[in-house]
C-alpha distance (Angstrom), angle and dihedral (degrees) to the residues before:
residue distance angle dihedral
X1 . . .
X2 3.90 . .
X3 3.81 113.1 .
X4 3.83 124.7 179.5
X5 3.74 116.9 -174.8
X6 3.68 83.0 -18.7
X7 3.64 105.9 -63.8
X8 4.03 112.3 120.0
X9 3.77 115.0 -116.0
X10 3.50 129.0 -131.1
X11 3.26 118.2 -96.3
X12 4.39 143.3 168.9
X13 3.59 95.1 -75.5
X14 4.06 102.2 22.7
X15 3.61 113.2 131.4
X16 4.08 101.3 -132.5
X17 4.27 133.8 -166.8
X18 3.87 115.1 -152.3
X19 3.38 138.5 -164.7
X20 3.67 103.3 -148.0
X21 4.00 149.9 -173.3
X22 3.94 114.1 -159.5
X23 3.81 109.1 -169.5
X24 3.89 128.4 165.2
X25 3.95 120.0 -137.7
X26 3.97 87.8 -83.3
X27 3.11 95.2 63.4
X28 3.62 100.0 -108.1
X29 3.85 119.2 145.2
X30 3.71 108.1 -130.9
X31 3.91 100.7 174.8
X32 3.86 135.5 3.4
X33 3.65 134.8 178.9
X34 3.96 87.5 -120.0
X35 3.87 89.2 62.4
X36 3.49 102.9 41.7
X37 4.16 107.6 10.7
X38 4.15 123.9 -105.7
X39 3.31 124.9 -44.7
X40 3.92 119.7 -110.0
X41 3.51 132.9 -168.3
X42 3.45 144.2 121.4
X43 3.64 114.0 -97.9
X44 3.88 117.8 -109.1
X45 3.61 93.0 17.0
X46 3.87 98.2 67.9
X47 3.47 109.3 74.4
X48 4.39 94.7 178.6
X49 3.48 87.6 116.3
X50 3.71 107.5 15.9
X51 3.67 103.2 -147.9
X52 3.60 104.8 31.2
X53 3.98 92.5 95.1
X54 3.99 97.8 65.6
X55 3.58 84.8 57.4
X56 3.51 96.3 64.9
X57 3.63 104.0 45.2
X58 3.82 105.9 116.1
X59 3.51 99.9 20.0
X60 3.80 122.1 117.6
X61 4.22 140.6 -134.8
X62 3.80 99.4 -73.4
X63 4.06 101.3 19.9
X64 3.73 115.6 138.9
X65 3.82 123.2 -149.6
X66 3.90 139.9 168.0
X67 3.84 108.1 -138.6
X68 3.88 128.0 -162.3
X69 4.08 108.2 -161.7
X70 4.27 114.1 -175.0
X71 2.97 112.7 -119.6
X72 3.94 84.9 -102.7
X73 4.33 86.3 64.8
X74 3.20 89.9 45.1
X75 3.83 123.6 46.9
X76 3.15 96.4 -31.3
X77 3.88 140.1 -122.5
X78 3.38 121.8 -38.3
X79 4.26 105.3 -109.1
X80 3.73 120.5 -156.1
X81 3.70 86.3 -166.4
X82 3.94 83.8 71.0
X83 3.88 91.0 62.6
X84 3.50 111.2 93.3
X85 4.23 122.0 -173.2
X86 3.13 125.2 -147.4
X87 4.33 147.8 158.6
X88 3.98 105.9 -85.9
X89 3.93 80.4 -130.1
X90 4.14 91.8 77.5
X91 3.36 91.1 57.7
X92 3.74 115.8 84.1
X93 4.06 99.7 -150.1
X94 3.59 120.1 167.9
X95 3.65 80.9 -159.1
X96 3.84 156.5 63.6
X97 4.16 105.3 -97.1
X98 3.69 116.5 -131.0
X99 4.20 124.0 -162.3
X100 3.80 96.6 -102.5
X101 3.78 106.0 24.2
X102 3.64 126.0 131.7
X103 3.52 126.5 -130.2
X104 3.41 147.6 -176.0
X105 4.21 119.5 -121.1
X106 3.43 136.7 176.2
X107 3.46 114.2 -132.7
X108 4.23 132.2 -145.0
X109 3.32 87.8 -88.2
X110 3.88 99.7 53.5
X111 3.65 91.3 -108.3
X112 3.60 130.0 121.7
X113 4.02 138.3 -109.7
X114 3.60 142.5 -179.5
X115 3.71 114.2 -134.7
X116 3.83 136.8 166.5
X117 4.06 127.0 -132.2
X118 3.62 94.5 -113.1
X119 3.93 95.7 173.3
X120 3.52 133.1 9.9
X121 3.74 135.1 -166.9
X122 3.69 139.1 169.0
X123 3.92 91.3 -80.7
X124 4.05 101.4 -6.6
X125 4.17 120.6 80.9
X126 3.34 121.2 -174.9
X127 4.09 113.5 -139.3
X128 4.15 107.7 -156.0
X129 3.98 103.9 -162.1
X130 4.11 87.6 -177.7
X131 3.79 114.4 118.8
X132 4.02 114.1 -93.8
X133 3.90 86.4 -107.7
X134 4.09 104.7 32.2
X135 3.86 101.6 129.8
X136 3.82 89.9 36.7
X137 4.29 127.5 119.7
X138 3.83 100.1 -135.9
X139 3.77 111.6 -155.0
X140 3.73 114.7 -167.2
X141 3.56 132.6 -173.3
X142 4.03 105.2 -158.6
X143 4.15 134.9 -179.2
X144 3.70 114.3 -157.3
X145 3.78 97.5 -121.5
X146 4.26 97.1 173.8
X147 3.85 133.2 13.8
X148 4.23 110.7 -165.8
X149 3.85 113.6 177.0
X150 4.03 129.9 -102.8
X151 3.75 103.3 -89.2
C-alpha cells in the first residue's frame, strides 16, 4: 500500500469517506456532505455514481479535487427502453396522476420501484423507470476525509 507522508492512498479496493458537493450544470446543489454526512464506500464496489472511483485512485487523506462525471459516470443515460406504457386502469392509484410524479409500484416479481409519470393521456400513462438525474453532468467538488486499506 502507497503511503505519502504517511497518509494511505487510495487505491482499487480502499474503502474511502468524502466530503462532497454534487451540483448539476445549473448550478444547483443537489447533495452535500453538510446535508446528509460524507460519503463512504469502497472504491470499485460502489457503483452510486459509476465513475467517481477512478477519480480517486492516487489521491491521499486530505486531497481536494473538483470532479466532472458524464452523465454516463454519473447516473447514467437516460433509456427509453426503461419507459413502459400502459392503460391508467393497471395501475392501482389511490390517487389523481400528475406528469412528473413519483410513485411507488410493485413489480412482477413482488418487488418494488420508483418510477415517474413521464406521459399521460386520457387512458395511456407513461411509467419512466430512469433515475431522477440519468442524462445529467454531475460536477463534484470532493475532500478526502478517510483512507482504510484494500482488504
Amino acid at each position: 500500500m502507497a503511503a505519502v507522508g504517511g497518509t494511505r492512498e487510495v487505491r482499487w479496493g480502499s474503502v474511502v469517506s468524502l466530503d462532497y458537493d454534487a451540483l448539476l450544470d445549473s448550478g444547483e446543489q443537489i447533495d452535500s456532505s453538510a446535508a446528509n454526512g460524507p460519503l463512504k464506500f469502497r472504491v470499485g464496489d460502489w457503483h452510486g455514481l459509476r465513475g467517481l472511483g477512478s477519480r480517486l485512485v492516487g489521491l491521499c487523506a486530505g486531497d481536494e479535487r473538483l470532479i466532472r462525471l458524464s452523465a454516463a459516470e454519473a447516473f447514467g443515460e437516460w433509456d427509453p427502453s426503461a419507459v413502459l406504457t400502459m392503460r391508467q386502469a393497471t395501475l392501482d392509484s389511490e390517487g389523481h396522476l400528475e406528469d412528473g410524479m413519483t410513485l411507488r409500484v410493485e413489480t412482477v416479481d413482488g418487488s418494488a420501484a420508483l418510477c415517474r409519470v413521464y406521459r399521460l393521456t386520457d387512458e395511456r400513462v407513461a411509467l419512466d423507470f430512469n433515475h431522477p438525474l440519468a442524462g445529467e453532468p454531475l460536477t463534484l467538488f470532493v475532500r478526502v476525509a478517510e483512507v482504510a486499506p484494500p482488504n
